[in-house]
C-alpha positions in Angstrom: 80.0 -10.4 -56.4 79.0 -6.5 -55.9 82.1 -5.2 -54.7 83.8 -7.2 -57.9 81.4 -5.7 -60.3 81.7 -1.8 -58.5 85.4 -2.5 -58.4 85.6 -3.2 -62.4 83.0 0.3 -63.1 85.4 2.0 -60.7 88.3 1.1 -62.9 86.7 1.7 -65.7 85.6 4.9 -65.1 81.8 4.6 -65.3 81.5 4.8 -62.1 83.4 7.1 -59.3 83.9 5.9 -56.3 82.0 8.2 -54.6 78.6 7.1 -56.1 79.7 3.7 -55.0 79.9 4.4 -51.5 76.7 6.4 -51.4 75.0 3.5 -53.2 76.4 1.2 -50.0 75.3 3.8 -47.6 72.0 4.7 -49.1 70.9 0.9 -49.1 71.0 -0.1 -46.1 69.5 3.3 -44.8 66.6 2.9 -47.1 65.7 -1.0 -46.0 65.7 0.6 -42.0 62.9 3.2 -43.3 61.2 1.2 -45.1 61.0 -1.5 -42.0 60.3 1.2 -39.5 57.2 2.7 -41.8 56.0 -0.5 -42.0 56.9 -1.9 -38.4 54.7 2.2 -37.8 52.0 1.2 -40.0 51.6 -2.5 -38.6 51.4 -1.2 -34.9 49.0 1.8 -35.7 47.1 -0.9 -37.6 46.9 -3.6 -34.6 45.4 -0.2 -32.6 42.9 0.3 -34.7 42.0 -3.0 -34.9 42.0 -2.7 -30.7 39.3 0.4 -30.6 37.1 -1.4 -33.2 36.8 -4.7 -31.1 36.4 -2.6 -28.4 33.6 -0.5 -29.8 31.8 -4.3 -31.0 32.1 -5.4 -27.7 30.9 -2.1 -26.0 27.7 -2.4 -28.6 27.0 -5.8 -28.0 27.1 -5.5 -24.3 24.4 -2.8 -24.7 22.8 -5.0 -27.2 22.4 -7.7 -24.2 21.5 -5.4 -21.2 18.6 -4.4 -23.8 17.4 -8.2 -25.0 17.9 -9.0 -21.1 15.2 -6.2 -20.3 12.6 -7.3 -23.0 13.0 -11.0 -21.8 11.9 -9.7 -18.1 9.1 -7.6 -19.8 8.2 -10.9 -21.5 8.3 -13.4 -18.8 5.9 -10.9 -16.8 3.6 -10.8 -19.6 3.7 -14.6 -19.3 2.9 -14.8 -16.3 0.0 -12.5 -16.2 -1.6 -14.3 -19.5 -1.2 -17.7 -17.3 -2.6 -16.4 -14.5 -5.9 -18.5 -13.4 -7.9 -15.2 -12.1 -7.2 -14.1 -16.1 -8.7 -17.6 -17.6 -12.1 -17.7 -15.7 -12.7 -14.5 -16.9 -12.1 -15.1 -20.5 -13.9 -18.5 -19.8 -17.1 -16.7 -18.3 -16.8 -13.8 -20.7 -16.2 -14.8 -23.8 -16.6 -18.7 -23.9 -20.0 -18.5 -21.6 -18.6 -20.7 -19.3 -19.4 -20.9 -15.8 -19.4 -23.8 -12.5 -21.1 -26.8 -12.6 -24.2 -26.9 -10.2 -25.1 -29.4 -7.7 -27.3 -31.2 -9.9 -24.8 -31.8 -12.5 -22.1 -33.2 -10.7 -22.0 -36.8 -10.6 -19.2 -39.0 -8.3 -18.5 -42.1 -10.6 -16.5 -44.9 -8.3 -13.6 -46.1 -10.5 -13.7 -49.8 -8.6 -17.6 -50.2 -9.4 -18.0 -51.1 -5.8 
């Protein structure tokens, strides 16, 4: 249907038939840059896209080396607030606690025998 409509401005004369052929040459030239600027901008777009994962992943691998530390530092503060050397002391020291003596120390037999 475009060579039949070229072919009657060619005739006519409002058209030469150079402009014509540049018009076939020009279009299909055009449509191969525009693919390869945007085929360019797609893969210069997934490589971005590649560093900034990378980046997240390199942060959040530092993120865990760091929450893996505190949790350490933490379980060692557990264990040296559960320590049973730790509760006598706050049990004699602040509570005024302290062993039973002799006297006050009475065996009950569970069987009433």
């Amino acid at each position: 249907m475009t060579a039949t409509v070229a072919g009657r401005a060619i005739r006519s004369g409002t058209l030469s038939r150079q402009r014509v052929r540049q018009g076939w040459v020009l279009g299909p030239v055009l449509l191969t840059v525009v693919v390869l600027v945007a085929a360019t901008l797609f893969y210069v777009w997934c490589r971005l896209q590649a560093v900034r994962v990378g980046y997240e992943q390199s942060r959040t691998a530092e993120t865990l080396q760091q929450m893996e530390k505190v949790n350490e530092e933490l379980r060692g503060e557990v264990a040296r607030l559960k320590s049973p050397e730790r509760i006598e002391r706050l049990a004699r020291e602040r509570l005024g606690l302290k062993y039973p003596s002799p006297e006050q120390i009475r065996i009950l037999d569970p069987w009433g025998e």
